[in-house]
MARZA-847320 format. One record per residue: x, y, z of N, C-alpha, C, O, CB in turn; residue in one letter. Coordinates in steps of 0.05 Angstrom, whole numbers, plus 5000, padded with zeros to 4 digits. Atoms other than C-alpha are relative to their C-alpha. Glycine has a CB too. Example, Ala and Ser with C-alpha at 12.3 -4.5 7.8 and 13.67 -1.06 7.14 Angstrom:
residues 2
501849765000524649105156501850245000503950245013498050015025A498449764999527349795143498550225014499550445018500950094971S
***
This chain:
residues 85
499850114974534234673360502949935008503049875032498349755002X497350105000541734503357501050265010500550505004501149894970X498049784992546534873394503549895003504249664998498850115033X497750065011554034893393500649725027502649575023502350314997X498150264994555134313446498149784986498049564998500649935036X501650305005550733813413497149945007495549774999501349795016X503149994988544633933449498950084992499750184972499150075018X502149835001538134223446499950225014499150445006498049885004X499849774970538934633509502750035019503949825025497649895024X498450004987544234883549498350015033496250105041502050204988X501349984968543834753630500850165013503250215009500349805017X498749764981544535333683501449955005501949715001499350105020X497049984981551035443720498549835016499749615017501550315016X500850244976547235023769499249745001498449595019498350055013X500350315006546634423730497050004992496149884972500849775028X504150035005538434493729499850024967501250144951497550365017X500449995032536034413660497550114998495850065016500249714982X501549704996531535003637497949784982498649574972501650384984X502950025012523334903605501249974970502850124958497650295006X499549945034523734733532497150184990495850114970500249634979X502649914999517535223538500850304977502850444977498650055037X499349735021517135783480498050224996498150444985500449904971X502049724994510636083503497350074972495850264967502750325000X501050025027507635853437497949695012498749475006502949964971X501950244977501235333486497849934978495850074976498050165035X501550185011497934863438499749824991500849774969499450024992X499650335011496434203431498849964980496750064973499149785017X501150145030496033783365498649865014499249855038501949834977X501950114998490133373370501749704989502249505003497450144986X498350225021493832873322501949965004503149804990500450024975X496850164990500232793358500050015033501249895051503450224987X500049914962498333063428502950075013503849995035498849695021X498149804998504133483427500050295006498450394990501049984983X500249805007505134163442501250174971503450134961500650065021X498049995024506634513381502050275004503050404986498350034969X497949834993510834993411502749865007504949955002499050175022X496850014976516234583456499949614991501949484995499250125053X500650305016513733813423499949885027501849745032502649854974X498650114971512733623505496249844993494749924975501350305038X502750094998505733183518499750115027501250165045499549684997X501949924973499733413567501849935025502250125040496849795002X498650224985504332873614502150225004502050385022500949674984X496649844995511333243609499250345004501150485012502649954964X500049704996508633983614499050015028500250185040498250184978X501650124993504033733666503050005029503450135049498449744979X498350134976509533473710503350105003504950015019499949664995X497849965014515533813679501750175037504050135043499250254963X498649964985516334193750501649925029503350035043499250104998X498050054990517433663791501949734994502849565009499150035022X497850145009521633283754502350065008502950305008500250014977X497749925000528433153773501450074969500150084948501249805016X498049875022534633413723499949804979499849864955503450055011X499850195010534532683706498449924976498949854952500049895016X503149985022527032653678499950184979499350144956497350105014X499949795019527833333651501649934976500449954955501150245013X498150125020534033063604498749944978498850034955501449765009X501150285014529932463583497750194978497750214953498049705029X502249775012523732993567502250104973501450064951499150325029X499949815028528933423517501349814984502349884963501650315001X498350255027532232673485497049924985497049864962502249605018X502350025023523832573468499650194979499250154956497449995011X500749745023522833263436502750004977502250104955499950385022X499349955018529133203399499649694988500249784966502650155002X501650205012526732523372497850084989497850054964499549835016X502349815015520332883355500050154980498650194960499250155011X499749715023522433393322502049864982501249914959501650345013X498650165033527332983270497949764987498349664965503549795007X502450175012520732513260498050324991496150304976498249715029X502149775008517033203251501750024978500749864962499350295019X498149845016522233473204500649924972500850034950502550005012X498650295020524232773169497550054973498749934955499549565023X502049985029518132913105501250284992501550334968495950015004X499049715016521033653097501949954993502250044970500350255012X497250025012528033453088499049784982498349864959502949935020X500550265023526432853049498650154974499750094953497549715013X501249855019521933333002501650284996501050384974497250045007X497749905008527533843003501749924994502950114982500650105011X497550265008533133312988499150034963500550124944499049535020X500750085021528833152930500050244971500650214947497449885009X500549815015527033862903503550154985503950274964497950195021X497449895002534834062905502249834982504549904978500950035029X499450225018536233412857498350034970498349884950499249725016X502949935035530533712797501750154990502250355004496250215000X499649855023533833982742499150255001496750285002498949894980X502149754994532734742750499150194972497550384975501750225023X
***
């Protein structure tokens, strides 16, 4: 998800900030996330008329999401790369 300025997403020449949509439409039951773009029913739902502003806020939750998604794999990769091989 990282790109070279720091973000998750870069914004058009026109400032608009693009869908974190990947075309991958299904919700977890158990997080009520999509597991394609990590957006809720709520943010996909409303994602078009959000201003630039909302939209932002939308891709500072998904990348919060996704390092609480992530956070047990690295922690169990951390661990495996510390075993004696």
């Amino acid at each position: 998800m990282a790109t070279t300025s720091g973000k998750a997403y870069e914004e058009d020449d026109d400032g608009s900030v693009p869908s974190p949509c990947i075309n991958v439409c299904r919700m977890d039951a158990s997080t009520g996330w999509c597991e394609g773009c990590l957006r809720t029913i709520d943010e996909i739902a409303g994602w078009s008329s959000f201003d630039n502003d909302a939209k932002r806020a939308v891709w500072d939750a998904i990348e919060t999401r996704h390092a609480a998604f992530m956070a047990p794999f690295m922690t169990q990769r951390a661990k495996q790369s510390k075993e004696p091989q």
